[in-house]
Backbone bond lengths (Angstrom), bond angles and torsions (degrees), N, CA, C in turn:
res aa  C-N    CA-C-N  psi(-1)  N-CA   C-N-CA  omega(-1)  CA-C   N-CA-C  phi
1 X - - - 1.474 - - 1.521 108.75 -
2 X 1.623 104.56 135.65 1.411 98.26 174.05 1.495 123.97 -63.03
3 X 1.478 111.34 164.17 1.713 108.41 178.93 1.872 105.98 -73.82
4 X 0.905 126.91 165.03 1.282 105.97 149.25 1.149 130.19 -76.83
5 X 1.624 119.17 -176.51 1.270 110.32 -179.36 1.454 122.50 -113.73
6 X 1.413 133.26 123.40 1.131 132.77 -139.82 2.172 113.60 -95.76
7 X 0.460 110.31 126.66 1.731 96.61 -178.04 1.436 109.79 -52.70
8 X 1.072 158.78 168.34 1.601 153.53 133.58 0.858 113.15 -154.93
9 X 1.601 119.00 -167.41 1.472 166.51 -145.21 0.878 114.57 -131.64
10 X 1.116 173.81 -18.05 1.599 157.66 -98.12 1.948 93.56 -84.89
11 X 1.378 91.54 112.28 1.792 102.45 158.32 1.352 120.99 -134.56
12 X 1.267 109.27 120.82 1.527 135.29 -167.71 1.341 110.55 -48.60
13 X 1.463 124.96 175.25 1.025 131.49 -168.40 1.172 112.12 -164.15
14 X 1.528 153.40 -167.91 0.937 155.91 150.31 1.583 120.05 -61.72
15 X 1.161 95.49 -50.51 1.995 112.72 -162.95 2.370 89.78 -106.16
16 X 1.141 94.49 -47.84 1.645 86.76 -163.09 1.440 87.24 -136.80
17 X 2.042 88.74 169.89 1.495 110.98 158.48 1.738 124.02 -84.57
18 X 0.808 136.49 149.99 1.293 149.36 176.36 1.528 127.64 -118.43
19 X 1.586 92.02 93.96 1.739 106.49 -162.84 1.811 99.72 -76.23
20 X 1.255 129.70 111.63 1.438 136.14 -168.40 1.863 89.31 -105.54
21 X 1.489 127.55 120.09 1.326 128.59 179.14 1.402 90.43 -97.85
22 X 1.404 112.08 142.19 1.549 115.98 169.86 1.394 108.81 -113.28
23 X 1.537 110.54 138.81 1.853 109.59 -167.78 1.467 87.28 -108.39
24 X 1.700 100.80 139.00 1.467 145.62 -170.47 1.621 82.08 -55.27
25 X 1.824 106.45 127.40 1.593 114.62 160.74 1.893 99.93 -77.82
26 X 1.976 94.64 128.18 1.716 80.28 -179.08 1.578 89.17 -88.09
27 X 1.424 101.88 169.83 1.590 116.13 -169.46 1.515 102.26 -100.89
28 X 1.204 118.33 162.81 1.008 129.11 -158.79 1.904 96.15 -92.27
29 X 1.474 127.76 138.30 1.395 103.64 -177.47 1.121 107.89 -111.23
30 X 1.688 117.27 116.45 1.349 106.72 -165.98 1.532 102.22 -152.46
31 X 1.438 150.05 -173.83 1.351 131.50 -163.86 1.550 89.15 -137.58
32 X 1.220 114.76 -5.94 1.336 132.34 -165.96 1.674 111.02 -93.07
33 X 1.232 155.58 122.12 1.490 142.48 108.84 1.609 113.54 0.36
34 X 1.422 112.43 167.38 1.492 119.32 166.41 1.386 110.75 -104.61
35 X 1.324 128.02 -7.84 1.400 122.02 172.26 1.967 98.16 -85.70
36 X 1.188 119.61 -42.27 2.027 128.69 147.94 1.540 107.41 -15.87
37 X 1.180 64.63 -63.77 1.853 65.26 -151.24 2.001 108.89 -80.92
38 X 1.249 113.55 -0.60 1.759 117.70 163.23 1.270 104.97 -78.11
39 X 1.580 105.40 -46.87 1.756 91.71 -174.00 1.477 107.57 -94.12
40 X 1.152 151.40 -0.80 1.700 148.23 119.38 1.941 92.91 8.46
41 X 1.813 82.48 -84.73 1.670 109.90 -159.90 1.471 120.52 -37.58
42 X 2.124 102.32 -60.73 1.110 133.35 176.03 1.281 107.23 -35.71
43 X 1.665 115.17 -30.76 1.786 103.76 -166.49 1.040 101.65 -108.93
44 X 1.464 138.77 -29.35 1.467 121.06 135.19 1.326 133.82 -23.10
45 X 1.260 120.87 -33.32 1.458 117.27 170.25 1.346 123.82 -89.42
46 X 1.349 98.85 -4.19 1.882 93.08 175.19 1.395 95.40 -90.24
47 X 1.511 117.89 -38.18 1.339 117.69 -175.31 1.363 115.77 -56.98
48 X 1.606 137.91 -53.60 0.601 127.24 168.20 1.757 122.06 -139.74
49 X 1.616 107.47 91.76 1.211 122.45 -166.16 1.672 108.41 -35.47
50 X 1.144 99.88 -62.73 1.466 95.20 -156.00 1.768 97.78 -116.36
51 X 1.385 112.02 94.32 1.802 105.70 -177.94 0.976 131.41 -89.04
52 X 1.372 144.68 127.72 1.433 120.08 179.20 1.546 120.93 -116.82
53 X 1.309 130.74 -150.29 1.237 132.83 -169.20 1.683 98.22 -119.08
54 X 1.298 106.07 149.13 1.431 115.99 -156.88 1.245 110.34 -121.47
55 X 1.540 112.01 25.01 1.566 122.60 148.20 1.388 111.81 -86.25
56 X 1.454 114.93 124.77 1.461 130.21 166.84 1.944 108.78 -62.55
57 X 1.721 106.94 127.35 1.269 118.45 -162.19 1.583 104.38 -152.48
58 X 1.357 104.69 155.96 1.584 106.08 176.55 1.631 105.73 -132.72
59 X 1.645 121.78 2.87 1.414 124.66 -162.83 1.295 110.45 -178.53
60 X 0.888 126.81 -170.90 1.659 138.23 168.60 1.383 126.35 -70.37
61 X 1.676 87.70 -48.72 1.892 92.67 157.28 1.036 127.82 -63.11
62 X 1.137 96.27 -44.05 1.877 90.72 -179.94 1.180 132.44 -62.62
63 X 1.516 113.03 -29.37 1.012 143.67 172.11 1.330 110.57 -69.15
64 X 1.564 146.94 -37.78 0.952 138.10 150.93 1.549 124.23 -60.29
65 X 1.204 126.86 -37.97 1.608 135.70 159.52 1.347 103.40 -50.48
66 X 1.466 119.27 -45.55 1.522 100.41 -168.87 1.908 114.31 -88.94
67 X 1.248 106.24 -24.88 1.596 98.54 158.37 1.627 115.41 -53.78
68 X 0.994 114.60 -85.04 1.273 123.94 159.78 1.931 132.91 -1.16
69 X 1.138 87.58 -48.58 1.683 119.09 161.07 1.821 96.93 -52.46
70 X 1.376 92.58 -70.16 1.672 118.03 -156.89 1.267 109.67 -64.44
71 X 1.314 123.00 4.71 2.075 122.45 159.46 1.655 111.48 -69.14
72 X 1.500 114.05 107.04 1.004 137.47 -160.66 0.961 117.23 33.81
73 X 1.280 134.12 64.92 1.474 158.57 155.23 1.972 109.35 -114.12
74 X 1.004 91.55 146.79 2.194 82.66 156.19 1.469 92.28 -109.10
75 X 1.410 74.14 174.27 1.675 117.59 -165.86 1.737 119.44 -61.58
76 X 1.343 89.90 -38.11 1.694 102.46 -167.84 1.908 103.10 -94.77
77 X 1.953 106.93 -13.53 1.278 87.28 171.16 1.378 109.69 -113.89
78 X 1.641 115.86 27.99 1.827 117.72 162.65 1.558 82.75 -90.74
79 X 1.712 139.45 -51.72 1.365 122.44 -173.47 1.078 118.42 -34.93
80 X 1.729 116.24 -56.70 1.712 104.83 173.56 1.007 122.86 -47.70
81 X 1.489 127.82 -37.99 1.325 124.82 -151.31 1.512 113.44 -69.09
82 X 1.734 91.54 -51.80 1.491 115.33 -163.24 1.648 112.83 -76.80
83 X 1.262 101.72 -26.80 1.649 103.46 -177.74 2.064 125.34 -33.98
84 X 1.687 85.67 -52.35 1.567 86.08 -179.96 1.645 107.88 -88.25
85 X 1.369 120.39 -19.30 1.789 112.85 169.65 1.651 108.11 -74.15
86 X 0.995 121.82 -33.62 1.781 107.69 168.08 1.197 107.79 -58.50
87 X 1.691 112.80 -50.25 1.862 93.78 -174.32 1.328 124.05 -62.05
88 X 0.907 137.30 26.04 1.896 157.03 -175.95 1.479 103.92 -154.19
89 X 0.853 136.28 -1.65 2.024 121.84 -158.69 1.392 70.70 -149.16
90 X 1.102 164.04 117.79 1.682 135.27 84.34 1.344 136.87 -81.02
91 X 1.399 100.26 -0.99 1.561 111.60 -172.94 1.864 106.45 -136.92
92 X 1.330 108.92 125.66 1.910 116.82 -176.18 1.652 101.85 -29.26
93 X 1.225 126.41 -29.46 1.475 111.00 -178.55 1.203 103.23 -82.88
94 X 1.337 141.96 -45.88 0.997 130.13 -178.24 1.423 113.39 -63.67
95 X 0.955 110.35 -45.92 1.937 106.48 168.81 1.346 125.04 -43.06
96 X 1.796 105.51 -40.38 1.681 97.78 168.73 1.222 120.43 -83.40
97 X 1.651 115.67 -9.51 1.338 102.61 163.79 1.298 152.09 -68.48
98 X 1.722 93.31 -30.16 1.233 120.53 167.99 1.808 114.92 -60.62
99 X 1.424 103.27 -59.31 1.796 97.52 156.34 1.810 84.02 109.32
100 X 1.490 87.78 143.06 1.524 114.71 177.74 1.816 123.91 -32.74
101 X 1.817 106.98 -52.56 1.058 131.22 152.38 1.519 139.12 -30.98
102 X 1.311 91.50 -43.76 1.467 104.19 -171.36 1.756 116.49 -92.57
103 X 1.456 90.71 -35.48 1.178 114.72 164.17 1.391 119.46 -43.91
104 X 1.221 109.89 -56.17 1.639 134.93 -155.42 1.793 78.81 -73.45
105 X 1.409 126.13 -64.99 1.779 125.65 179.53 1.413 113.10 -29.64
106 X 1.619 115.47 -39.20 1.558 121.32 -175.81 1.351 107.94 -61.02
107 X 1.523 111.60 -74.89 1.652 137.64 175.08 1.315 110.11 -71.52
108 X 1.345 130.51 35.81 1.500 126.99 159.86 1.841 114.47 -63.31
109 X 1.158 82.91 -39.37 1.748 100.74 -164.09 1.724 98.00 -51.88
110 X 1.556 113.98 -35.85 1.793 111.28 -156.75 1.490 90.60 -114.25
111 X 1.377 83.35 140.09 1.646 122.68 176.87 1.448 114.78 -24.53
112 X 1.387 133.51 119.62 1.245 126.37 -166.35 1.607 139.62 46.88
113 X 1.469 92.26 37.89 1.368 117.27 -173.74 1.831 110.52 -56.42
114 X 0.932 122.60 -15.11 1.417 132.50 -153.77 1.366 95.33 -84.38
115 X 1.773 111.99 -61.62 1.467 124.96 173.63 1.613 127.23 -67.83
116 X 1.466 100.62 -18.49 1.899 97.87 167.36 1.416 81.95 -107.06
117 X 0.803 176.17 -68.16 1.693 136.21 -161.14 1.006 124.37 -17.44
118 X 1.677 105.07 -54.30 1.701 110.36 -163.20 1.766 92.97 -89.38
119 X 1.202 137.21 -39.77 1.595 122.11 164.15 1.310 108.71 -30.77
120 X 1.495 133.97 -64.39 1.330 149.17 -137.44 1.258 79.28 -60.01
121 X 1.510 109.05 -77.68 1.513 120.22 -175.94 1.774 122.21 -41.15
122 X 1.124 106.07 -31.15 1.706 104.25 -160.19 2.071 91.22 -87.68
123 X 2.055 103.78 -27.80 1.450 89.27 179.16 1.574 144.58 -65.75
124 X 1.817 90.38 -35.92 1.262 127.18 153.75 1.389 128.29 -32.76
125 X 1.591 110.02 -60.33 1.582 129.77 168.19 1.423 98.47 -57.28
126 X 1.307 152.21 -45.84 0.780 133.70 -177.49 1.602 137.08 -114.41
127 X 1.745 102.13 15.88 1.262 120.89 140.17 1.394 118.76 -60.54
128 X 1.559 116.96 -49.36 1.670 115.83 -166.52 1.518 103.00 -84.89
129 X 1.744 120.78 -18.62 1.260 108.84 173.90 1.657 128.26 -88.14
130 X 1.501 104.51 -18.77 0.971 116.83 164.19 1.907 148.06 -99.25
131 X 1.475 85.95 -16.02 1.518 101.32 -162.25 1.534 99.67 -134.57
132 X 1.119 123.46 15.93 1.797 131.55 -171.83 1.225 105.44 51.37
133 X 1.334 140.18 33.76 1.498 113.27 170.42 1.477 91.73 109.34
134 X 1.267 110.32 -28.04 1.956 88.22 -167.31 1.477 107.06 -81.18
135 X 1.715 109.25 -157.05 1.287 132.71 157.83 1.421 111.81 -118.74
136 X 1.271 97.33 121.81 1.732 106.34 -178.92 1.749 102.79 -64.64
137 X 1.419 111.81 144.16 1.335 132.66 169.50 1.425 123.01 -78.40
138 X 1.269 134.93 -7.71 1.160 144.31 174.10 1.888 108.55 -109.19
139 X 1.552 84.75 148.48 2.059 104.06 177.15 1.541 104.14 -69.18
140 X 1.506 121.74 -30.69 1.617 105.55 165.61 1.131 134.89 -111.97
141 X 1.344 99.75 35.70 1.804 105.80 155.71 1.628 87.67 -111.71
142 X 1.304 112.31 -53.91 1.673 92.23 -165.39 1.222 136.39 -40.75
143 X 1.750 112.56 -29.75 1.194 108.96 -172.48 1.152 113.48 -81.76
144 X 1.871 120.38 0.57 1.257 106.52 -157.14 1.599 107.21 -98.38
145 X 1.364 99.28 31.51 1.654 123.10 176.86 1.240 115.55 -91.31
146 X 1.149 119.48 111.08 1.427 130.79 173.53 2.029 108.14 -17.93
147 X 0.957 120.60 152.05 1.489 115.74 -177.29 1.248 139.92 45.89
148 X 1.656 114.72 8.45 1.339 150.38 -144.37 1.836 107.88 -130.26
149 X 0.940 105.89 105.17 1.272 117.52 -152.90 1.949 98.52 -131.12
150 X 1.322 115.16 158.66 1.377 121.37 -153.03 1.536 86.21 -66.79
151 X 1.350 143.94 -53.27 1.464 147.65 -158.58 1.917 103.17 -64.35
152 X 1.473 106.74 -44.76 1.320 106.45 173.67 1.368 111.93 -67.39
153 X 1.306 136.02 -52.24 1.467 141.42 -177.67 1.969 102.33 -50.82
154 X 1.409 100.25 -45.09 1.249 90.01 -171.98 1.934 113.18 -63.55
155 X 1.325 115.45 -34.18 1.278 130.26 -173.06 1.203 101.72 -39.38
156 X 1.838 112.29 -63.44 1.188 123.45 -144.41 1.759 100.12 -99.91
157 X 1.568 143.62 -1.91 1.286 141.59 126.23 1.313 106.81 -30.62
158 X 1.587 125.62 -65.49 1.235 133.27 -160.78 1.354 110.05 -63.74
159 X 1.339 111.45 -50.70 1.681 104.31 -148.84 2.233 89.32 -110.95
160 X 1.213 95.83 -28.45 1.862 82.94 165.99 1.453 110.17 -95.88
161 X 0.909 135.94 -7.43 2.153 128.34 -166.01 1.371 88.61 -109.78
162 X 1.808 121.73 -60.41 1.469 107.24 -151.18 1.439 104.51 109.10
163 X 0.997 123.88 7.20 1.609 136.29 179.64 1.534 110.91 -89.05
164 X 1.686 119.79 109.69 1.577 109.33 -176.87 1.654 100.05 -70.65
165 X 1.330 105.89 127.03 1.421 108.34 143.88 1.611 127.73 -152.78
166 X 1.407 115.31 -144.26 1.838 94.90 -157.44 1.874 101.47 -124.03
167 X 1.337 129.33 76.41 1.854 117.16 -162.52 1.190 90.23 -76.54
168 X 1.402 113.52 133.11 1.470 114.17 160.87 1.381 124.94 -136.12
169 X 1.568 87.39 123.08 1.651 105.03 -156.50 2.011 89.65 -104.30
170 X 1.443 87.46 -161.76 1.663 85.54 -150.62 2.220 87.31 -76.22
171 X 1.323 114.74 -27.23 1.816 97.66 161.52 1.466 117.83 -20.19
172 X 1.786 102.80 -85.29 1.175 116.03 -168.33 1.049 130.25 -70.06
173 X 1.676 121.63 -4.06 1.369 125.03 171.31 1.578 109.17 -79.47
174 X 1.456 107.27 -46.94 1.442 109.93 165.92 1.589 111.82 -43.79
175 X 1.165 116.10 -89.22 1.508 111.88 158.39 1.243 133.97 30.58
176 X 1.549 75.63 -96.73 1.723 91.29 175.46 1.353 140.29 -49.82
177 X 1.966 98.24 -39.48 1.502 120.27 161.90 1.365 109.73 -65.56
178 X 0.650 133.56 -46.39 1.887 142.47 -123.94 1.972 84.70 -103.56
179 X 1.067 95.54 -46.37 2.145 87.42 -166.61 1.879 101.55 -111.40
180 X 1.754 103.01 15.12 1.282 113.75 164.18 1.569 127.75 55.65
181 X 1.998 92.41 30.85 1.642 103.94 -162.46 1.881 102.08 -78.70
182 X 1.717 110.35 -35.32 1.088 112.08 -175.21 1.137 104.51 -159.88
183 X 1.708 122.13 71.04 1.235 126.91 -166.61 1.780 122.40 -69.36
184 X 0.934 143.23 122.77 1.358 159.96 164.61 1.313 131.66 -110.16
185 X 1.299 112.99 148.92 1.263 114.51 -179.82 1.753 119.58 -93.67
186 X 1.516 92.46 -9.75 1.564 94.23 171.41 1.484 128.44 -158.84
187 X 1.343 147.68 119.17 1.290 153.75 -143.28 1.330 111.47 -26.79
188 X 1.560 139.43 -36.22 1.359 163.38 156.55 1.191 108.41 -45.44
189 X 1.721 120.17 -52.84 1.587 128.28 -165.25 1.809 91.21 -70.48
190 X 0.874 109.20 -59.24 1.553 107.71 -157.83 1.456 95.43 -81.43
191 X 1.699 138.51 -2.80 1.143 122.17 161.43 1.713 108.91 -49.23
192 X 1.200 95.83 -70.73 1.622 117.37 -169.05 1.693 113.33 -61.10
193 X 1.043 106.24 -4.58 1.746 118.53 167.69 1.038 102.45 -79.76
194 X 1.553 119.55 -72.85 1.780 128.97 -160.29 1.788 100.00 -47.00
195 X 1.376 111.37 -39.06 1.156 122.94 -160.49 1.379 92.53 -69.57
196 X 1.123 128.14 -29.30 1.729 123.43 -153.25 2.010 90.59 -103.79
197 X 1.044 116.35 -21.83 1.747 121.03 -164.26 1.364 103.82 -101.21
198 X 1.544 122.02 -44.20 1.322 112.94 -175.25 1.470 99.05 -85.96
199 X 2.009 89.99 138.99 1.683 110.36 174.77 1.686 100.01 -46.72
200 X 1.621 89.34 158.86 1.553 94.88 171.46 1.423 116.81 -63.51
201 X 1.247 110.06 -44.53 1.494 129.97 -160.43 1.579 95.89 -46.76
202 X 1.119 107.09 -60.92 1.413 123.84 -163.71 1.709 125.35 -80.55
203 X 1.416 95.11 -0.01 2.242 117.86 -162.99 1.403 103.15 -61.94
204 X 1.827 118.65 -34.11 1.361 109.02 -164.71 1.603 98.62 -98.67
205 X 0.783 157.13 -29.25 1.766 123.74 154.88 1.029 123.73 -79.21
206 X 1.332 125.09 -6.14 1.672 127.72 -169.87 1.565 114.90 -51.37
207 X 1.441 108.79 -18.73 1.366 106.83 -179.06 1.561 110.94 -97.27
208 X 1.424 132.01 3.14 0.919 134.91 164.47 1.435 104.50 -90.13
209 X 1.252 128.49 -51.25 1.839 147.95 176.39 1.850 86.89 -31.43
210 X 1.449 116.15 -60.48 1.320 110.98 -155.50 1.391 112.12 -75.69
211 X 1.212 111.48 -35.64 1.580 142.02 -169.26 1.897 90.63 -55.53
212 X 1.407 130.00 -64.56 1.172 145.04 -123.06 1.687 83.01 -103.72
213 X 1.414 123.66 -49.87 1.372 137.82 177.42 1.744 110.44 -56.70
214 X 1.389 85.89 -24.97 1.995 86.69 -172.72 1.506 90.69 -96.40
215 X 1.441 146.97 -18.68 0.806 137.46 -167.38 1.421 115.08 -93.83
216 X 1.331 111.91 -46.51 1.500 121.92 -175.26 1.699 108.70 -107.84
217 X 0.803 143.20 28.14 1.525 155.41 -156.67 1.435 139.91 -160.20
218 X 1.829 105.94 -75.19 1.308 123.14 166.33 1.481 120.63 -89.07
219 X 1.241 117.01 29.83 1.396 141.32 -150.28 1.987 94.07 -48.95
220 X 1.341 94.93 148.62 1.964 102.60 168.90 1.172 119.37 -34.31
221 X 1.490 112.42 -82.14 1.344 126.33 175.77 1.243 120.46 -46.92
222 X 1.269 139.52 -61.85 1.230 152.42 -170.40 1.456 115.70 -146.92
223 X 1.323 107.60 102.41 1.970 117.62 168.95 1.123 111.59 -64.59
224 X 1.215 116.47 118.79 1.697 137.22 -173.58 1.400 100.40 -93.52
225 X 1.307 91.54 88.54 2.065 100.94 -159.63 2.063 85.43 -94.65
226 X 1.038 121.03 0.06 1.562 105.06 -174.85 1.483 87.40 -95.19
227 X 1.353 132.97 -28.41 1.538 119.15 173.89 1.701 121.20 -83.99
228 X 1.412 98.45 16.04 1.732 93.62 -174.68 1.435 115.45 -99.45
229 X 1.088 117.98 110.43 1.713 119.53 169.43 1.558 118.33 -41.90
230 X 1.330 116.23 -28.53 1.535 107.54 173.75 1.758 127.51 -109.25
231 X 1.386 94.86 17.61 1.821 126.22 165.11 1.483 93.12 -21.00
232 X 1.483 140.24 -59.40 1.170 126.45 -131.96 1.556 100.52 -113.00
233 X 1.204 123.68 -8.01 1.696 147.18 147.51 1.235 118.53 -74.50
234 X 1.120 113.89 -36.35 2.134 115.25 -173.50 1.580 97.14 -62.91
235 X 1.350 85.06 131.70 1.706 95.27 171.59 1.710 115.13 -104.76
236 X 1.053 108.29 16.22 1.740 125.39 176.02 1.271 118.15 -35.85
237 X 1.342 149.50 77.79 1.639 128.73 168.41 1.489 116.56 -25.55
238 X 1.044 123.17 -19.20 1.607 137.94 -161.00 1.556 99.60 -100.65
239 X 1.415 130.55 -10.52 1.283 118.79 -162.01 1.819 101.42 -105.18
240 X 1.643 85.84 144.33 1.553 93.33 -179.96 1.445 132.52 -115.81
241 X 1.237 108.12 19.48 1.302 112.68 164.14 2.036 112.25 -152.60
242 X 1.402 100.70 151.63 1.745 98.16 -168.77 1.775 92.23 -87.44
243 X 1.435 120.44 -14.18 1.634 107.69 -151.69 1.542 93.46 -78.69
244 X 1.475 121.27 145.89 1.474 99.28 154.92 1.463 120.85 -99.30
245 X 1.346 126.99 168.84 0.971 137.04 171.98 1.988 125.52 -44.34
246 X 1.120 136.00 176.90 1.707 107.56 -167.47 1.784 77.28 -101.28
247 X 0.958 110.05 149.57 1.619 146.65 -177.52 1.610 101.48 -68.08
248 X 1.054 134.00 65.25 1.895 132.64 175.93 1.297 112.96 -86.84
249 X 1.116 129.14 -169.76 1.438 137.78 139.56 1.743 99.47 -95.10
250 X 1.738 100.84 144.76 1.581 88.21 174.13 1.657 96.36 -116.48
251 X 1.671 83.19 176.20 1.998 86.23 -166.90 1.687 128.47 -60.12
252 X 1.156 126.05 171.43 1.722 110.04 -154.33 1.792 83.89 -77.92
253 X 1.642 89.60 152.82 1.614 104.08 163.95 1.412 124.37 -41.85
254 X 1.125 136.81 155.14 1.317 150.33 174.04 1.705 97.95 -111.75
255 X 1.234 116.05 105.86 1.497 110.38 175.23 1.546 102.18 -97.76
256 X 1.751 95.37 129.83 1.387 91.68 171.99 1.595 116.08 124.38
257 X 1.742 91.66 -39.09 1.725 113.88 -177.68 1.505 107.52 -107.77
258 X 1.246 134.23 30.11 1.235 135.15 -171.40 1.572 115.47 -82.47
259 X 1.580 108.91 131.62 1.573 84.83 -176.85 1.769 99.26 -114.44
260 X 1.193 101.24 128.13 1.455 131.15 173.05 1.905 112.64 -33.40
């Protein structure tokens, strides 16, 4: 059987040749340009300068309890839940004080309350046994928290440290597929896409930009493409109109009152 045939270099030498193999640049997979995808962002930021996350929080902990909460739950019904257990629980000791039980009375209301109870509790125990009470700053200690999963760790880098990175919940996976910005076949794939497609400038809210756009905009059921500012950029098979929407700032968030 023949060898194959190899791409190269051949550069000379005195004594020998010197076969230099060059490895294939992979391409970035995206449907978008880079001048696309700045002004995508750019109009996201007039739209909404400064975005945030629409879990109700008082800290880092909480903020990790309340992601955590929020696996197939929404946002506005972990707010109910959690409102009166933060005002007693904001800190892992207080969580084990309160006790598994009691807990479970708070978070009855959200979806599989039975099994993040006992997380809440088992993360806590091993915040105060391991980490004094705090929240670790790094993606591999965080995840190694009971109920704590790479999408939650990333949340709470982002929105408690100040760390840009990319959570992608079932919004931005849609998203990403659906208007073909960084298509994947699985929550991980299109992590490490968005990361590679979205401008730098723009990397540390972009995951809120998309999050907020999939929620109020590019909606599941039906994309409300006559309210989208980037209508005339979306490369969507699914999209039904080229005009975009007029380019505003819209009014500041309501945390807390969000409807799903």
């Amino acid at each position: 059987m023949a060898n194959p045939k190899l791409k190269s270099v051949t550069k000379s030498s005195q004594n020998s040749n010197v076969i230099v193999r060059r490895k294939p640049v992979a391409a970035v997979k995206t449907a978008y340009s880079l001048a696309e995808r700045e002004e995508i962002f750019r109009r996201f930021s007039i739209q909404r300068p400064e975005p945030r996350g629409e879990l109700e929080h008082t800290n880092p902990f909480t903020l990790v309890v309340a992601v955590a909460l929020s696996a197939q739950a929404t946002d506005a019904g972990v707010n109910k839940a959690t409102r009166a257990l933060f005002r007693i629980a904001d800190t892992p000791q207080k969580m084990l004080d309160l006790g598994e039980e009691k807990v479970r009375e708070y978070i009855k209301t959200i979806g599989l309350y039975r099994n993040k109870a006992k997380n809440v509790i088992a993360l806590s125990q091993m915040l105060v046994d391991e980490f004094g009470g705090k929240v670790p700053e790094t993606r591999e200690e965080l995840v190694r928290l009971p109920g704590v999963g790479r999408k939650t760790a990333n949340v709470v880098l982002s929105m408690a440290f100040g760390q840009a990175t990319m959570a992608v919940d079932t919004h931005i996976f849609r998203i990403a597929n659906r208007i073909r910005l960084a298509p994947g076949k699985t929550p991980d794939e299109v992590e490490e896409r968005l990361m590679k497609v979205v401008p730098k400038q723009y990397l540390y809210h972009a995951h809120h930009w998309l999050i907020l756009h999939g929620r109020y905009t590019c909606k599941a059921r039906r994309p409300e493409c006559e309210r989208c500012v980037i209508a005339d950029i979306c490369k969507s098979p699914e999209k039904s109109s080229d005009i975009p929407a007029p380019l505003v700032e819209l009014p500041p968030q309501v945390i807390g009152e969000a409807v799903e």
